[in-house]
N, C-alpha and C positions, 0 to 999 in steps of 0.2 A: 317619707319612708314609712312603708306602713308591715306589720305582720305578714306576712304571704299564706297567713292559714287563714284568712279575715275575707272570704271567698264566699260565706256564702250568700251574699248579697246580689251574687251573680245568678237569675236564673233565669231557663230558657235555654233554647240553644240555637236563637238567633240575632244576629246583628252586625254592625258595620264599621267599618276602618273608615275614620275622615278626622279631620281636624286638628290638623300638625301643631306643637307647641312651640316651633320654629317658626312657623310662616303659617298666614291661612289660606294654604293651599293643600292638595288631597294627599293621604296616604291611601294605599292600596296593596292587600296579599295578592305576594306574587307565585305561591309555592303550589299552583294548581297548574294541572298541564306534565307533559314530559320535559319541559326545559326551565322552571321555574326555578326559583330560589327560594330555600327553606333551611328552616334551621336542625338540626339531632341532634336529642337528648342521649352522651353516652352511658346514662344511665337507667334507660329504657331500653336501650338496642345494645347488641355488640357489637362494637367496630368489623367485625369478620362477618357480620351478617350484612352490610353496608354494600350494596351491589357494585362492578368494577366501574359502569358507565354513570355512576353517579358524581361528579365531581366536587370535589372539599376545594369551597374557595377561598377559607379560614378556618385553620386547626387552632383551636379555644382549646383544646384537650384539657388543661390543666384547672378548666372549669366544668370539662368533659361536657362540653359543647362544640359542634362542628356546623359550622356557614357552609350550604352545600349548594349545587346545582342539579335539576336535573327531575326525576319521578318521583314525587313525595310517597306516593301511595305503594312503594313498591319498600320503604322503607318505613320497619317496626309497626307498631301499633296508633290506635287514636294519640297517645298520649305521649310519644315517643319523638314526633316531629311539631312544627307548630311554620305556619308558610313564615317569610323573612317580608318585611315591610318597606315598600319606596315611598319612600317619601316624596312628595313634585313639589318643588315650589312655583311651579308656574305661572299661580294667582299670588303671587306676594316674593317680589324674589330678591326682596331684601332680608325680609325674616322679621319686620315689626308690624305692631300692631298701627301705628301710624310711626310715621319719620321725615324728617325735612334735612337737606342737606344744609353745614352752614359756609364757611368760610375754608378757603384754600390754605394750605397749611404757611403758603408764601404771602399769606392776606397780613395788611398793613392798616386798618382801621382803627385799631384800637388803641387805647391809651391805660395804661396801668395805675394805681393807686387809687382803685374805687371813685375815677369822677372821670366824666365824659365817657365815649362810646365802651362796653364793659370787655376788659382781656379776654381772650376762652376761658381760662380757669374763673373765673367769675360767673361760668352758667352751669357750673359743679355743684348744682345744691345739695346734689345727691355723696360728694366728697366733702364738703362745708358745713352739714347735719352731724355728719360723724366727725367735725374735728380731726381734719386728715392730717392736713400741716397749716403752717402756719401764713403760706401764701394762699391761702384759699376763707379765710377765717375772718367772720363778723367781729371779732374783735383784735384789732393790730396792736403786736405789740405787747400782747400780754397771752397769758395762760400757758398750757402744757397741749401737747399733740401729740398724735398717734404716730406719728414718724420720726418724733424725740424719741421714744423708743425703740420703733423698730421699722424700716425699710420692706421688711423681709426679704434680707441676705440672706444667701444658703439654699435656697429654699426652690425647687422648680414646681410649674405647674402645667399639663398639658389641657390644648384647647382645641378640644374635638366637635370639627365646626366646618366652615363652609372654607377654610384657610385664613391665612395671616397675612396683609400687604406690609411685611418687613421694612422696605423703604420710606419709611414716615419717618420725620424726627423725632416722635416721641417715643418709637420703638425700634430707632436704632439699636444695636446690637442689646438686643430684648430676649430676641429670639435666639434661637437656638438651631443655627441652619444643617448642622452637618446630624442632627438626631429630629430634626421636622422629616413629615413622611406626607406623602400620598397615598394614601392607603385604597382608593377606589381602583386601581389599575389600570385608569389611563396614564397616558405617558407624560403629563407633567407634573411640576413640582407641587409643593404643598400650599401654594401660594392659589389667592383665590381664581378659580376659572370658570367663571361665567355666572355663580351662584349673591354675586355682590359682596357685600361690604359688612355683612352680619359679622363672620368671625375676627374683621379687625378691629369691630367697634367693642367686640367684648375683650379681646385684648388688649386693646386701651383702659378700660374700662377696670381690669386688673393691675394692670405695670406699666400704664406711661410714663414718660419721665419728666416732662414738662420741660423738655428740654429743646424745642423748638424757639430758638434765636431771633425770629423773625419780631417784628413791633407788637403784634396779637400776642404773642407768645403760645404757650402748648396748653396740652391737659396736664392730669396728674390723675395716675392709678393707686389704688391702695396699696400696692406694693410694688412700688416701683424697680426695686430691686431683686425681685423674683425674675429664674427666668421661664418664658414660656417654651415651650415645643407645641409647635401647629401642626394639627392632626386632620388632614384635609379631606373631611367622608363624603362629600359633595365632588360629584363632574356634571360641568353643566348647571341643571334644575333639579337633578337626580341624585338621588341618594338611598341607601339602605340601612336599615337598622341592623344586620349582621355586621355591614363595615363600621357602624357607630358601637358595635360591641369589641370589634377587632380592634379599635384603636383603643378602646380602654385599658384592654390586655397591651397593648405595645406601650402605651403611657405608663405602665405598672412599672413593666420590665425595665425600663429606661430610669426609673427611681423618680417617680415624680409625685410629692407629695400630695396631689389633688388634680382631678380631673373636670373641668368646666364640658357641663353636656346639655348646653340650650337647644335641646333639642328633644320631639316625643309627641305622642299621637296617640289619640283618642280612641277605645276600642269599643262597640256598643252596636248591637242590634243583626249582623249577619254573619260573622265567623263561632263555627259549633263551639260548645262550652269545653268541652275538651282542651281543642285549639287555645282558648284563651287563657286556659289553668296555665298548659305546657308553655308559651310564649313567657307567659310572667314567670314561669320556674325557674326557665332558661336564664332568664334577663339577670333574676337575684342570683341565678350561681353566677353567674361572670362575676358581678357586683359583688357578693364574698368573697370571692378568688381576688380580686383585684384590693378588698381591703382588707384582704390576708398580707396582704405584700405592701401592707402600708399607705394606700392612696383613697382618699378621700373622693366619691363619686358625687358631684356636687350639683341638680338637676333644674331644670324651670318647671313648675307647675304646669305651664300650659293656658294660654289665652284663652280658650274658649267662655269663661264665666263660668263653669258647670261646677256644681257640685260634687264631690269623686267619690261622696259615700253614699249615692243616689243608687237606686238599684239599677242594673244592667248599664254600669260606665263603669270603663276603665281605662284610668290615663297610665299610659306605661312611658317612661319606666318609673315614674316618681312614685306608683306603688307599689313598686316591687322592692319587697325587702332587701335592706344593702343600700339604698340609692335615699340620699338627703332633700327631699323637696323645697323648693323655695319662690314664694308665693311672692306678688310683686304689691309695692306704695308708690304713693306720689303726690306733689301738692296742685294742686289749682292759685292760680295767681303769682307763680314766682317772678318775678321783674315786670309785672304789667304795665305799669306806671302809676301814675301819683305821685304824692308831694317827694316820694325818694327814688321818681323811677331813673336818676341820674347820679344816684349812689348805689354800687352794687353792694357796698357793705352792707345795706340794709333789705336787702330782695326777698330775706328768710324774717326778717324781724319788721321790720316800719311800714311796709303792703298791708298787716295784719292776713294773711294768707285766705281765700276762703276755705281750703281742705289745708290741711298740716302734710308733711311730709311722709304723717305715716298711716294716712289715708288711703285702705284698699284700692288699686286699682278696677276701674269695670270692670274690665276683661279676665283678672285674674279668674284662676282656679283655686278652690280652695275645699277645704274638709281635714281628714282626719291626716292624711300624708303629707303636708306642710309640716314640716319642721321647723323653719323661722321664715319669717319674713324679709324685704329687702326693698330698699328702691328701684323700682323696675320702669318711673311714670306716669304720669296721668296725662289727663287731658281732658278738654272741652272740644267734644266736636263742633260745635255753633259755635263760638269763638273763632276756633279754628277756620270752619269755610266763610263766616263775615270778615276772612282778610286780617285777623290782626294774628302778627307776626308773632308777639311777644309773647301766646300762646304755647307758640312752640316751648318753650322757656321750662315748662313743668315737665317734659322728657328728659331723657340722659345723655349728655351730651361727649361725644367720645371721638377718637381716633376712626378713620375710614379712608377709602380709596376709590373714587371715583373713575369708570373709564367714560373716556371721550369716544369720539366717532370714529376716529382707528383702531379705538382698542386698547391706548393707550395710559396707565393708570397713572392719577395723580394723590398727591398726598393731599387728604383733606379731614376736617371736622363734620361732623350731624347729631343730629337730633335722635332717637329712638324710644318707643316705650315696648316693651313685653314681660315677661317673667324672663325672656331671654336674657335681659339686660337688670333684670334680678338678681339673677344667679352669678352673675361673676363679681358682684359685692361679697358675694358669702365665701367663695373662692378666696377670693385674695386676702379673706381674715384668716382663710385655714393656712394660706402662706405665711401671716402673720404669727402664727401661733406656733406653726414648725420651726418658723425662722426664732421665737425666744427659745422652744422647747423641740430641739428635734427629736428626742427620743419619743416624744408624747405619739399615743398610737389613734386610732384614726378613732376611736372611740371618745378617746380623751378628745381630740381634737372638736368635736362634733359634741359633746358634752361643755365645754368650754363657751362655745359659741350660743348653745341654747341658753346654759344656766345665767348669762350676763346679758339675754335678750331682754328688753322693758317690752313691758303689755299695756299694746294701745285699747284704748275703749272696746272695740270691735271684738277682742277675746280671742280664743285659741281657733277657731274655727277660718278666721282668713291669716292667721298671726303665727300658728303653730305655738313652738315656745315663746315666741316673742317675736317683737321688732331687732333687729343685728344692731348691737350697739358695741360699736368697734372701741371706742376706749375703755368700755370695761369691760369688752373682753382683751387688749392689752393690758388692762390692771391687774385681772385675774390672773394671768399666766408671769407676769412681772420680771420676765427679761431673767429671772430666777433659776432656769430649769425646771420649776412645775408649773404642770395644768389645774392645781384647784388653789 
């Protein structure tokens, strides 16, 4: 989240739309032409000046922004419109930067109590760092967990994404079917349609409940008790950034303490300078509007590696004032094997790891709009294509849904790394945080989380305020009713 006056590092007045922080595939302005899509600022233009054949395909009003259709050039000034952005996932259309599928959620391999092949919650490093609960934990048997205090009950969070495959066991009645939406206006549900398994794996990732019965057993989310609403801005591979704005305004209205938005793209070298101010203006009023009504905009930094206080880049929306960035970690060597690679108690501790957990990611983005950090991943690409599986082990391993050759979707676990899979760690503490303090306002919330982040080696520059260190930001807030 950065100042939106901190512009001017932007200069020229050329450049290019590519490099989605969902997937790496293109984004592309659509708002040229008589039939595109573009965004108005109503506070550049007046709504009466707004011609009859232009169509509003999302009335934002109350951020006095309007998703329109239609002649950009015939409405307001340079600085008045800014085009609306598609997203394709076409080259990546799961949404990570690497991912492996693992085990059917009906899969019977495994054996519990840290010996012989490892339960799913035992490839949770990224739940087991933070001291989630006590099924998850290098030490049995003893200590204090973040789910002795707080589940987060009470507490909703919408997940503005590619949809939610509801039917999993660990997110049974998770979701929130009768206030989930489709917000793109084709004619199905919220549930994911064609775009993959991105949005269940961060819904996992948030609230599973480890309650999959089978012999492997489940995952477990940070707050498993929170509930989600699935915000589906994805049809197909397509998607736009006025419907990823749209849903943020209907996540508001719906009362939902925090919005997960792994999702966002790269702006840099052919859209006029104008364009680029007005886009990022647009983006922060929605994002004030939305944490005027209480909800937490909670964003991924974005894969590409780049720098964001580089001249002429701009990752939106993580720099647009209003909107919380979160840069992604991860370790190398988690369960490779060795003398403990048949105890998972010891995958974080007895490996001796070669990167720690709070180990920038390559990919990450990072600079001055990070605000905390998070487990999003690592990896060894060489490892990785010489065939050893165990690799996979250092991604985030989460809730998914796999279709088969019909069509057909099943309930299943995988693998993932991005800032995607960053950011919904940092979500489910701000459910944690409403769930002790619900009066706490999004500020507090987001203050809370920073002030109890630890700072890895690396410093503020890939870390922001810190690494997310979820038990002391449940200590800080102490089940008490305050945030400091």
């Amino acid at each position: 989240m950065r100042d939106s006056t901190r512009r001017t590092f932007l200069k020229g007045t050329a450049g290019v739309i590519g490099g989605s922080a969902l997937a790496t595939g293109s984004a592309v302005a659509t708002g040229d032409g008589e039939t595109g899509r573009f965004l108005i600022n109503l506070r550049k233009v007046e709504r009466s000046e707004i011609p009859d054949d232009v169509e509003i395909v999302h009335d934002l009003s109350s951020a006095d922004v309007l998703v329109a259709r239609g002649d950009q050039s015939r409405v307001g000034g340079p600085t008045a419109t800014a085009p609306d952005v598609e997203i394709d996932l076409s080259d990546d259309d799961t949404g990570a930067v690497v991912e492996a599928d693992g085990r059917e959620a009906s899969g019977n391999a495994a054996s519990h109590n840290h010996d012989g092949p490892p339960s799913n919650t035992e490839f949770q490093w990224d739940k087991r760092e933070q001291e989630v609960a006590g099924e998850l934990t290098d030490k049995p048997g003893g200590g204090k967990f973040v789910h002795d205090t707080t589940t987060g009950e009470g507490t909703r969070v919408a997940v503005v994404d590619s949809g939610v495959w509801d039917d999993h066991p660990d997110l049974e009645d998770v979701v929130n079917e009768e206030l989930s939406i489709n917000i793109t206006g084709d004619p199905y549900d919220f549930r994911p349609n064609g775009a993959g398994n991105h949005g269940t794996h961060v819904a996992g990732t948030i609230a599973a409940t480890n309650d999959n019965d089978g012999p492997d057993g489940g995952v477990l989310g940070t707050a498993p008790d929170t509930e989600i609403v699935a915000v589906r801005m994805f049809s197909g591979l397509q998607g736009y950034a006025g419907d990823g704005l749209a849903g943020w305004e209907y996540a508001a209205s719906v009362g939902c303490d925090a919005i997960n938005y792994s999702v966002g793209y790269t702006v840099s070298d052919t859209v006029e300078y104008p364009s680029l101010i007005a886009l990022e203006q647009m983006i922060s009023q929605v994002a004030n509007d939305v944490r005027s009504q209480g909800t937490v905009v909670v964003n991924s930094a974005g894969n590409a590696g780049l720098d964001m206080d580089a001249e002429n880049t701009l990752v939106l929306p993580t720099e647009a004032d209003g909107v919380f960035g979160v840069s992604a970690t991860g370790p190398i060597g988690y369960g490779w094997g060795g003398k403990h690679s048949d105890n998972e108690a010891k995958w974080l501790t007895g490996n001796r790891l070669e990167e720690p957990t709070t180990d920038p990611a390559p990919y990450t983005n990072y600079g001055d709009a990070v605000d905390v950090s998070a487990g999003g991943g690592n990896y060894d690409l060489e490892a990785i294509n010489a065939g050893n599986e165990d690799a996979y082990n250092d991604l985030v391993y989460s809730t998914i849904n796999v279709a088969g050759p019909d069509g057909e979707q099943t309930a299943s676990y995988g693998w993932k790394a991005g800032t995607s899979m960053a950011a919904p760690q940092v979500t489910g503490a701000a459910a944690l945080v409403r769930s002790l303090n619900p009066d706490a306002t999004v500020e507090e919330v987001e203050s809370v989380i920073q002030e109890t982040a630890s700072m890895p080696d690396e410093g503020g520059t890939y870390h922001g305020a810190g690494h997310l260190d979820l038990p002391a930001v449940v200590d800080a807030v102490g089940g008490n009713g305050n945030s400091k």
